[in-house]
MOPAC internal coordinates of N, CA, C and O (Angstrom, degrees):
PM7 1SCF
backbone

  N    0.0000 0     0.00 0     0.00 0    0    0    0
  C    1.4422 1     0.00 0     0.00 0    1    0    0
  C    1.5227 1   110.84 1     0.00 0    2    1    0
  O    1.2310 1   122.32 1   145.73 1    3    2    1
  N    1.5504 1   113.17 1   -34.27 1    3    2    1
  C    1.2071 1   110.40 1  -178.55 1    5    3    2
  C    1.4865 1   128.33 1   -51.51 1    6    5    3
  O    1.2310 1   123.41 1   122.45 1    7    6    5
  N    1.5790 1   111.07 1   -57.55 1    7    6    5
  C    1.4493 1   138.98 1   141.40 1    9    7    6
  C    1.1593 1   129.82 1    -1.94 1   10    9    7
  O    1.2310 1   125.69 1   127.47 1   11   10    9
  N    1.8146 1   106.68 1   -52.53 1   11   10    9
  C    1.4909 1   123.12 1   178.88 1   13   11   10
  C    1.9877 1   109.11 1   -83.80 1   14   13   11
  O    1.2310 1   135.51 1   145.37 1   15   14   13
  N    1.6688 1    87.59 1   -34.63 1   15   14   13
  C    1.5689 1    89.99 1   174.16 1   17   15   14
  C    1.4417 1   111.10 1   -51.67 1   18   17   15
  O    1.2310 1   116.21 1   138.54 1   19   18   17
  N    0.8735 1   124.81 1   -41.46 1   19   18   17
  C    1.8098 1   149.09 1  -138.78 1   21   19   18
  C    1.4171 1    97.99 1   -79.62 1   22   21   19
  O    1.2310 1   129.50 1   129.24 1   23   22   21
  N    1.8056 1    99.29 1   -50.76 1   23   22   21
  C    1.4325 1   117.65 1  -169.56 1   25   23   22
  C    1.4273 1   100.25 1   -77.23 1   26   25   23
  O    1.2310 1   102.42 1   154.02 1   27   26   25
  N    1.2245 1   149.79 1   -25.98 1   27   26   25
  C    1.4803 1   154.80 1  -179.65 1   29   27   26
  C    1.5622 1   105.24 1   -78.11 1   30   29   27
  O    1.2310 1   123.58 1   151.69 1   31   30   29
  N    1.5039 1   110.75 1   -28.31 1   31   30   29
  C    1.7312 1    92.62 1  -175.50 1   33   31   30
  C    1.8233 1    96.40 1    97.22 1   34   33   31
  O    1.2310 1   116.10 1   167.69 1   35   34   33
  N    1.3832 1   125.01 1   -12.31 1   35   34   33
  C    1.6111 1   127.61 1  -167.57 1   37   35   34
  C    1.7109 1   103.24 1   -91.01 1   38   37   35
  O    1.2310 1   110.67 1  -156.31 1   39   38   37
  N    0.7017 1   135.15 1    23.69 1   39   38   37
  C    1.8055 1   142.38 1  -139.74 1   41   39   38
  C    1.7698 1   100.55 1   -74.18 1   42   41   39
  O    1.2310 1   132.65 1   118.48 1   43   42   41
  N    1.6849 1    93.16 1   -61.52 1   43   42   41
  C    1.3294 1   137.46 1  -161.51 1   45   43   42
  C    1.7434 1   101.11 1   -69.49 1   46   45   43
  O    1.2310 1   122.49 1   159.13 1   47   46   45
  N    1.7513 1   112.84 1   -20.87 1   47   46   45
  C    1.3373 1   108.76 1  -154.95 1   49   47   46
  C    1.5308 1    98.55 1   -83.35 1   50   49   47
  O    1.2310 1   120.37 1   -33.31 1   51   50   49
  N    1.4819 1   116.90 1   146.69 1   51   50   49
  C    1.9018 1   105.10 1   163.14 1   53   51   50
  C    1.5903 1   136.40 1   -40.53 1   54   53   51
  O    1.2310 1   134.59 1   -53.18 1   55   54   53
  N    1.0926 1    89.38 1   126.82 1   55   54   53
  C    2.2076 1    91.44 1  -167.53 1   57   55   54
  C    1.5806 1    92.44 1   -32.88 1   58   57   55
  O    1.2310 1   112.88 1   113.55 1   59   58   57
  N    1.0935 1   131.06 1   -66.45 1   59   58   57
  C    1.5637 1   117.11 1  -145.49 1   61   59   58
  C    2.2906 1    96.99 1   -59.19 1   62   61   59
  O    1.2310 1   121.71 1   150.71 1   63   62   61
  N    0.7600 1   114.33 1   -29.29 1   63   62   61
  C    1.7287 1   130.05 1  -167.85 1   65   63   62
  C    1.5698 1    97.26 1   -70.26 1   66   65   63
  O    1.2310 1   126.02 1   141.89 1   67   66   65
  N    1.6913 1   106.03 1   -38.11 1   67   66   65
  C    1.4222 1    99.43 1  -154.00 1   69   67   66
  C    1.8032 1    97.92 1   -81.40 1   70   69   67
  O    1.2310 1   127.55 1   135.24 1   71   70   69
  N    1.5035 1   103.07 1   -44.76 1   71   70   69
  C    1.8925 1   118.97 1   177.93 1   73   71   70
  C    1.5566 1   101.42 1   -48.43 1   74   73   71
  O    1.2310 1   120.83 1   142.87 1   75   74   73
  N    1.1736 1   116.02 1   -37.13 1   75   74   73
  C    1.3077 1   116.84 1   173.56 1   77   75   74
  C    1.2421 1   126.85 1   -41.42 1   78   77   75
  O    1.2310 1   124.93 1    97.15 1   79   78   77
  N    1.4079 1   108.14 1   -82.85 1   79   78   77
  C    1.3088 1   137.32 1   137.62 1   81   79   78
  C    1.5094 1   133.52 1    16.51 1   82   81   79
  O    1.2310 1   133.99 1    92.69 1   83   82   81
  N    1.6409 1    90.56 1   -87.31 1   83   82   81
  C    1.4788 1   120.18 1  -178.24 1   85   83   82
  C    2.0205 1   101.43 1   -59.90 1   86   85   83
  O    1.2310 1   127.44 1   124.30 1   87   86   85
  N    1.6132 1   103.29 1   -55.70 1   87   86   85
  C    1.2825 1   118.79 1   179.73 1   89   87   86
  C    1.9074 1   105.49 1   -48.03 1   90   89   87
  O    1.2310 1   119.95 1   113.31 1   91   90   89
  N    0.9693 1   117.71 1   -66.69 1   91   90   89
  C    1.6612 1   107.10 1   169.27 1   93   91   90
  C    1.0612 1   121.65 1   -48.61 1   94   93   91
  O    1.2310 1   116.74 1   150.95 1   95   94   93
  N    1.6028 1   123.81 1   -29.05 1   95   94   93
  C    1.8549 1   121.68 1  -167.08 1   97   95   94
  C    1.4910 1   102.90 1   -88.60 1   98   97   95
  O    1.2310 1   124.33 1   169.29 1   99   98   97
  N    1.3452 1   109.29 1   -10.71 1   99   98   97
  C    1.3356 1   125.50 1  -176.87 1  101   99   98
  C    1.6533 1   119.38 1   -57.52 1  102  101   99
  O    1.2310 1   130.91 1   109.58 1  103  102  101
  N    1.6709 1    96.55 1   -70.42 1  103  102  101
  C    1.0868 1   123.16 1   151.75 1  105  103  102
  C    1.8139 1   135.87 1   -36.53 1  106  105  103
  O    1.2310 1   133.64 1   140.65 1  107  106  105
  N    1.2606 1    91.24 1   -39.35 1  107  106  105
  C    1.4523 1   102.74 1  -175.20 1  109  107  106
  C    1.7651 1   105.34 1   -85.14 1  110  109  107
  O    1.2310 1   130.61 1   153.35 1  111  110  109
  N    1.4496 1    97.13 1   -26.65 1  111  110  109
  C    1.9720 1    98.35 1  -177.79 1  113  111  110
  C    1.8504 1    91.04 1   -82.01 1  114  113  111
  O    1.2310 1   106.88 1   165.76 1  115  114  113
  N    1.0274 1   142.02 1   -14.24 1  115  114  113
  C    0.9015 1   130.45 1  -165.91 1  117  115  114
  C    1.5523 1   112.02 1   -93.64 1  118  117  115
  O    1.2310 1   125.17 1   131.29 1  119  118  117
  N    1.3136 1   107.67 1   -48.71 1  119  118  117
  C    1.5932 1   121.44 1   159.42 1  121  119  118
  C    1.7558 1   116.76 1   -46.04 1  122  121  119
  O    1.2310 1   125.45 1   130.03 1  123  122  121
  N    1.6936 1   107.13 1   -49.97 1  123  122  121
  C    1.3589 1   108.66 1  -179.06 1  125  123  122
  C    1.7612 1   110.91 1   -60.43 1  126  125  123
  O    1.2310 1   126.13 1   131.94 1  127  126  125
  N    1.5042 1   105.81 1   -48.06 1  127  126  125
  C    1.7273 1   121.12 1   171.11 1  129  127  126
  C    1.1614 1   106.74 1   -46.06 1  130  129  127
  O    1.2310 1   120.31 1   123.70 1  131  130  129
  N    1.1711 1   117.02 1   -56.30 1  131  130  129
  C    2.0111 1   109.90 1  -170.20 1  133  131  130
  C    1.6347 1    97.50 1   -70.07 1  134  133  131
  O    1.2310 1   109.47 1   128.55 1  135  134  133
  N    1.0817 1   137.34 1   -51.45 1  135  134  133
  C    1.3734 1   135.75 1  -169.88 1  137  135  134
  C    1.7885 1   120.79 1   -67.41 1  138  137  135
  O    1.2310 1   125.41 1   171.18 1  139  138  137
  N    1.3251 1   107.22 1    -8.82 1  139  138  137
  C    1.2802 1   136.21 1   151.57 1  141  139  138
  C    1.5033 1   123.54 1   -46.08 1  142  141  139
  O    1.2310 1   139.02 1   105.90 1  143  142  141
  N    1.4651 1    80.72 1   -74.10 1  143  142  141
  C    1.6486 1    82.12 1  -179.40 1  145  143  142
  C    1.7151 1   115.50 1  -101.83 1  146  145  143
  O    1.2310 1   126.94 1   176.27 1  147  146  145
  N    1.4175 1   104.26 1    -3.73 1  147  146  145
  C    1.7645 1    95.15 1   174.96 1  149  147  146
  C    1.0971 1    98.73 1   -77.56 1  150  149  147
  O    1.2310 1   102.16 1   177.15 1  151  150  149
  N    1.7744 1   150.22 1    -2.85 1  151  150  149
  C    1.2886 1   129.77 1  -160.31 1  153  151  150
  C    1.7912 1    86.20 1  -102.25 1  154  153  151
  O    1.2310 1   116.12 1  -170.92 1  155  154  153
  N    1.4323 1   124.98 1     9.08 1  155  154  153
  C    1.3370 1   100.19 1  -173.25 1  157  155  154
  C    2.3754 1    87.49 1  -112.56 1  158  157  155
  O    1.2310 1   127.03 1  -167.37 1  159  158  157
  N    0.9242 1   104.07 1    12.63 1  159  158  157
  C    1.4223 1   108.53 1   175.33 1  161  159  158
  C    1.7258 1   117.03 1   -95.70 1  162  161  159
  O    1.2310 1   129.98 1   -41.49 1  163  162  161
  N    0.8997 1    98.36 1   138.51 1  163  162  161
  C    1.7708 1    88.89 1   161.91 1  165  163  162
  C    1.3539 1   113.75 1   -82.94 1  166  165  163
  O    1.2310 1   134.55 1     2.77 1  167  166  165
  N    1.1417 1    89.46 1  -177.23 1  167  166  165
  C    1.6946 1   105.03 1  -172.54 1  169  167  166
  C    1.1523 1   113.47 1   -76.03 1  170  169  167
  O    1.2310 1   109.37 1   176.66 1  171  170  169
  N    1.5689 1   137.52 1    -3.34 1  171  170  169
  C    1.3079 1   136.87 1  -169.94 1  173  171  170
  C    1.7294 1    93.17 1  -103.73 1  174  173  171
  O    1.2310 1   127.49 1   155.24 1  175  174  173
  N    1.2738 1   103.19 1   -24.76 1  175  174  173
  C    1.6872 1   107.19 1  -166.20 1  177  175  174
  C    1.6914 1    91.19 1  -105.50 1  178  177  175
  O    1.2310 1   122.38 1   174.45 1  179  178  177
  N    0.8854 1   113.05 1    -5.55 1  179  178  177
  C    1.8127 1   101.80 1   172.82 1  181  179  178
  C    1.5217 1    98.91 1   -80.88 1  182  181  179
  O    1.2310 1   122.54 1   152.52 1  183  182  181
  N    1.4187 1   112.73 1   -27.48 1  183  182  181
  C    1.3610 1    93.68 1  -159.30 1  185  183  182
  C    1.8721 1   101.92 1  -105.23 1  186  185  183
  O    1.2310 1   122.04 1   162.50 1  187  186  185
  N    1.2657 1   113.69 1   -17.50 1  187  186  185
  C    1.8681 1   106.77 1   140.83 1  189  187  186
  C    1.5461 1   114.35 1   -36.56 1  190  189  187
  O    1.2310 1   118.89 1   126.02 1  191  190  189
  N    1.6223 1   119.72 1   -53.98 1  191  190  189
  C    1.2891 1   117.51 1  -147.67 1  193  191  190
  C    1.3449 1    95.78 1   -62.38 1  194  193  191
  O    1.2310 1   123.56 1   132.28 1  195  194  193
  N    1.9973 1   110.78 1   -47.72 1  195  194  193
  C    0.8193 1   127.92 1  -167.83 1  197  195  194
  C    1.8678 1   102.09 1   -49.84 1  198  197  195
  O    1.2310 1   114.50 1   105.47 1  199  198  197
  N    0.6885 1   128.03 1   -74.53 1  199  198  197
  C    1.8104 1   134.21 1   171.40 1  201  199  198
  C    1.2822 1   114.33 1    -1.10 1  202  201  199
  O    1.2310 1   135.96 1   110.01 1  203  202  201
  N    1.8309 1    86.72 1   -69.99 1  203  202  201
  C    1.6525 1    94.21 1  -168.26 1  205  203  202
  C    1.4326 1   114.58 1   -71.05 1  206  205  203
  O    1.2310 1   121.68 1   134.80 1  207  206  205
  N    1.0234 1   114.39 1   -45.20 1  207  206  205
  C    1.8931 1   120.93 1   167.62 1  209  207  206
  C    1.4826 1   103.39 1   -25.56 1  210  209  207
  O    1.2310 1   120.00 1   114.65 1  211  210  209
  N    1.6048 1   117.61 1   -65.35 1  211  210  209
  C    1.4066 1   116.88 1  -160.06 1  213  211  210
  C    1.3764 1   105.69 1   -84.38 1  214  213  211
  O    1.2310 1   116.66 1   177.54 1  215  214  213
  N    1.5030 1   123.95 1    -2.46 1  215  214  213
  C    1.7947 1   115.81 1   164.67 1  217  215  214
  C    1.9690 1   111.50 1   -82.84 1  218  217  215
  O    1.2310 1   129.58 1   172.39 1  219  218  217
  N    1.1570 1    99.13 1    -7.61 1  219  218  217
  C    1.5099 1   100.16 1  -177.01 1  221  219  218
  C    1.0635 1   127.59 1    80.05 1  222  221  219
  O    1.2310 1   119.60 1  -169.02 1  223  222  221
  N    1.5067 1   118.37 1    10.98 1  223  222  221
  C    1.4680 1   112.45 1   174.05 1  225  223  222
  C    1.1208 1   149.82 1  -121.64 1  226  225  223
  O    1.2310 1   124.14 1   -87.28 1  227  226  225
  N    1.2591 1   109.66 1    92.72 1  227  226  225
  C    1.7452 1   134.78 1  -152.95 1  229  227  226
  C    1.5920 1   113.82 1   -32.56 1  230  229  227
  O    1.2310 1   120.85 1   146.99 1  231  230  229
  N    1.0732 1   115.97 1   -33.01 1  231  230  229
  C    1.8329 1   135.35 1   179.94 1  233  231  230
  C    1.4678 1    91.96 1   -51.77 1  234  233  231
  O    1.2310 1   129.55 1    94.99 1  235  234  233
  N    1.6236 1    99.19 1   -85.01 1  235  234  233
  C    1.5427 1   113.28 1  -169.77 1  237  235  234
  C    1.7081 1   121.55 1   -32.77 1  238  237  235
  O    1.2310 1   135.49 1   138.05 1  239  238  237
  N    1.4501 1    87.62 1   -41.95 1  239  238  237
  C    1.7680 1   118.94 1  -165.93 1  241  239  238
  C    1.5663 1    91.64 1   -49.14 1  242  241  239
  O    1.2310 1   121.74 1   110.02 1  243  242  241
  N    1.6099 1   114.28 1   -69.98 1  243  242  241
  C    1.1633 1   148.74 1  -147.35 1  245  243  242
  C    1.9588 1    84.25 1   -61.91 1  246  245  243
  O    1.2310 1   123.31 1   114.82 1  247  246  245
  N    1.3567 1   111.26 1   -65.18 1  247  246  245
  C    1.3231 1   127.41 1  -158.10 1  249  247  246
  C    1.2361 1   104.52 1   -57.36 1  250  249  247
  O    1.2310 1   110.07 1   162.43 1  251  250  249
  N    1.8774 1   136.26 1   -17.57 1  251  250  249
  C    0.8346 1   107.61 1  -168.31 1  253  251  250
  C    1.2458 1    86.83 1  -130.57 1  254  253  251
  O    1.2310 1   106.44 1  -168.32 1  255  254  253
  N    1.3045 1   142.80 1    11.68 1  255  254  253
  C    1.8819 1   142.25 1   134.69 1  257  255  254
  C    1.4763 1   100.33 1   -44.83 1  258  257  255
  O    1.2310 1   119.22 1   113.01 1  259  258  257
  N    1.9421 1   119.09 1   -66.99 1  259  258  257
  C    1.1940 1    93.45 1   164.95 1  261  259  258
  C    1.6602 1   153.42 1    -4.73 1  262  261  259
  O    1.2310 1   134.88 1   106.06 1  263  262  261
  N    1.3837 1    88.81 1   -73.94 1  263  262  261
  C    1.4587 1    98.58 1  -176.01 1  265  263  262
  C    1.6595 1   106.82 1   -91.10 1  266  265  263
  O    1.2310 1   118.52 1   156.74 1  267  266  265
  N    0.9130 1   120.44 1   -23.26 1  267  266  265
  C    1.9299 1   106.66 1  -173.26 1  269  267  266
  C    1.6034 1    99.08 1  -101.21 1  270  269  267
  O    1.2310 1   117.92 1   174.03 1  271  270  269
  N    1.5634 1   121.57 1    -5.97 1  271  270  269
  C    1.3113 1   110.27 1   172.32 1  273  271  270
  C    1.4781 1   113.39 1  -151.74 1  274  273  271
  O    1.2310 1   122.12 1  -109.02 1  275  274  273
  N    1.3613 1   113.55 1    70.98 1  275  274  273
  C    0.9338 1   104.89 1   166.15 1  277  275  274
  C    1.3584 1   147.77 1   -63.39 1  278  277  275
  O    1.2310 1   111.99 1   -85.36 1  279  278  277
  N    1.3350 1   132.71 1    94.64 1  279  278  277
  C    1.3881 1   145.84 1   148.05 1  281  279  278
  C    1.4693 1    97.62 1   163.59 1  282  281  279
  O    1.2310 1   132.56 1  -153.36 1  283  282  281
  N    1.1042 1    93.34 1    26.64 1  283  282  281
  C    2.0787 1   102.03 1   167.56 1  285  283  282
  C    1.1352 1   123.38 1   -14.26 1  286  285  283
  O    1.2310 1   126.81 1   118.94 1  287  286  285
  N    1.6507 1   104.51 1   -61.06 1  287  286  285
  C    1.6993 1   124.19 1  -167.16 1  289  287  286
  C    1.2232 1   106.75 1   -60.11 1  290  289  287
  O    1.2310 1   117.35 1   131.11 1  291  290  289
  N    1.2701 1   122.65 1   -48.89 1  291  290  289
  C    1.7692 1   135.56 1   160.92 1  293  291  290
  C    1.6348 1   113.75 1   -39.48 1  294  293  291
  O    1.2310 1   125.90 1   143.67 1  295  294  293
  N    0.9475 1   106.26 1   -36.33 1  295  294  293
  C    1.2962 1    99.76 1  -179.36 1  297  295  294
  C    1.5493 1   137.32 1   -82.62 1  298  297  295
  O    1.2310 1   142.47 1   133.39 1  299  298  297
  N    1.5826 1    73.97 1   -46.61 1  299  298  297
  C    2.0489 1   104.13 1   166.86 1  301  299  298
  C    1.5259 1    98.78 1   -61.41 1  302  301  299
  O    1.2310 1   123.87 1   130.83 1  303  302  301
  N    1.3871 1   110.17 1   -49.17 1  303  302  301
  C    1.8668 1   108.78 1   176.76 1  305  303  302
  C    1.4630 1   119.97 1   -51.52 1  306  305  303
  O    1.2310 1   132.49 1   134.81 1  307  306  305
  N    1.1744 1    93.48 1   -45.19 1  307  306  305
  C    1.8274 1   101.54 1  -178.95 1  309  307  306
  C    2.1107 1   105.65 1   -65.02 1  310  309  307
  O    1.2310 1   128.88 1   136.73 1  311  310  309
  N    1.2751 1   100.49 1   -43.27 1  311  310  309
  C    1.6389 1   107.34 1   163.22 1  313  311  310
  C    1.6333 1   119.75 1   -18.06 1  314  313  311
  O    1.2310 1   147.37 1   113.07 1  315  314  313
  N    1.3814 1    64.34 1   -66.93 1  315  314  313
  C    2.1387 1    95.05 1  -167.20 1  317  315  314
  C    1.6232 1   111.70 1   -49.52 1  318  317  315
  O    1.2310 1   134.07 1   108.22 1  319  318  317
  N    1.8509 1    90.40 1   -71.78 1  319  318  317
  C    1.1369 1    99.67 1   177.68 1  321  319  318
  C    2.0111 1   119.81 1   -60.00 1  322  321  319
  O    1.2310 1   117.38 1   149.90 1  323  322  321
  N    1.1825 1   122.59 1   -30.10 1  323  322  321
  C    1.4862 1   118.51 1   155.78 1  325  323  322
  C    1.5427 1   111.46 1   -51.53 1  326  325  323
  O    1.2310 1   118.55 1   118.05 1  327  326  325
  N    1.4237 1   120.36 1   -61.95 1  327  326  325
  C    1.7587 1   108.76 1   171.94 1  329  327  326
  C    1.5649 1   129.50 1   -65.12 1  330  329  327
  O    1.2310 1   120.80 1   172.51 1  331  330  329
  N    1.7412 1   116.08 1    -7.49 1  331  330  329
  C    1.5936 1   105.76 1   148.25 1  333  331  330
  C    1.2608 1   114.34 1   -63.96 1  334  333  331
  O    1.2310 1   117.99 1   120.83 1  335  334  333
  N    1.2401 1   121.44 1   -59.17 1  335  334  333
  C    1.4361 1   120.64 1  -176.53 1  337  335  334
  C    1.5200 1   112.35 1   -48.27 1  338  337  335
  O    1.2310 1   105.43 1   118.31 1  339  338  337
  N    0.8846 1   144.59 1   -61.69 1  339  338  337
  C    1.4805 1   153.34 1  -178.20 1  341  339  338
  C    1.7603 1    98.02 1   -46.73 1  342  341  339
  O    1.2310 1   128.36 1   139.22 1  343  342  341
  N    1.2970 1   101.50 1   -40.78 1  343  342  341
  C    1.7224 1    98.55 1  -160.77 1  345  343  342
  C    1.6681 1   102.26 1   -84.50 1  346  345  343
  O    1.2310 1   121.08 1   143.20 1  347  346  345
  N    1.8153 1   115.54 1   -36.80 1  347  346  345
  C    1.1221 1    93.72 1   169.48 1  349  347  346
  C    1.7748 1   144.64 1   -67.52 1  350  349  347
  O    1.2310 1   136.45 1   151.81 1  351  350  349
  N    1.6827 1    85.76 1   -28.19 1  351  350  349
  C    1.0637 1   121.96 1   177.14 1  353  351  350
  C    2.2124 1   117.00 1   -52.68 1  354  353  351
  O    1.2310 1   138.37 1   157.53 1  355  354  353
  N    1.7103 1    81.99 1   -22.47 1  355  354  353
  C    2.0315 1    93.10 1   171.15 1  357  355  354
  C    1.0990 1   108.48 1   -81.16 1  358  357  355
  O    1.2310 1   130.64 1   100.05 1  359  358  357
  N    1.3788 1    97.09 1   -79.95 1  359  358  357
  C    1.5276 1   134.06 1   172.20 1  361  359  358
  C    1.6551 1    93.14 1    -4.97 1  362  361  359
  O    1.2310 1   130.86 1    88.45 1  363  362  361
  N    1.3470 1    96.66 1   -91.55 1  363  362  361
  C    1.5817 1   114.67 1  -151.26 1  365  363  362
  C    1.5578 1   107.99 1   -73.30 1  366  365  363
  O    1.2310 1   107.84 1  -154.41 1  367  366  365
  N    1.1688 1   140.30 1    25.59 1  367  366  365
  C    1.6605 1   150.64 1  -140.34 1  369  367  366
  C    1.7976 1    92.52 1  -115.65 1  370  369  367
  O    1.2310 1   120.10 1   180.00 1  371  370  369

């Protein structure tokens, strides 16, 4: 967590401010990541993704990003790194 603080520019803020924080940006990279790569799925395969997500199993999950999207991680990465920028860009304003 520290790491991620570090990476936000929040480092300096009081632990309870920073868990805060980090805990919402969390959420929000995760929302931005899935919306990443579901916009490269159709709608028949959004709603697979949708399946496997809610059975819990990261293998399967993984196995079939694999194949219906390949270079996922790139994308979800590019996510992330677009919501540091955005977040420092509040934050620190």
């Amino acid at each position: 967590m520290q790491k991620l603080a570090t990476e936000l520019g929040i480092a300096d803020l009081p632990e309870v401010e920073r868990e805060v924080l980090v805990e919402g940006f969390s959420e929000i990279v995760l929302k931005a990541a899935t919306a990443a790569v579901l916009e490269k799925l159709s709608e028949a395969k959004q709603e697979e993704f949708a399946t496997l997500a809610e059975a819990g199993d990261p293998v399967a999950l993984t196995t079939f990003l694999d194949r219906e999207v390949p270079g996922h991680e790139a994308l979800a990465g590019a996510a992330v790194r677009e919501e540091i920028t955005t977040f420092k860009k509040s934050v620190l304003a």
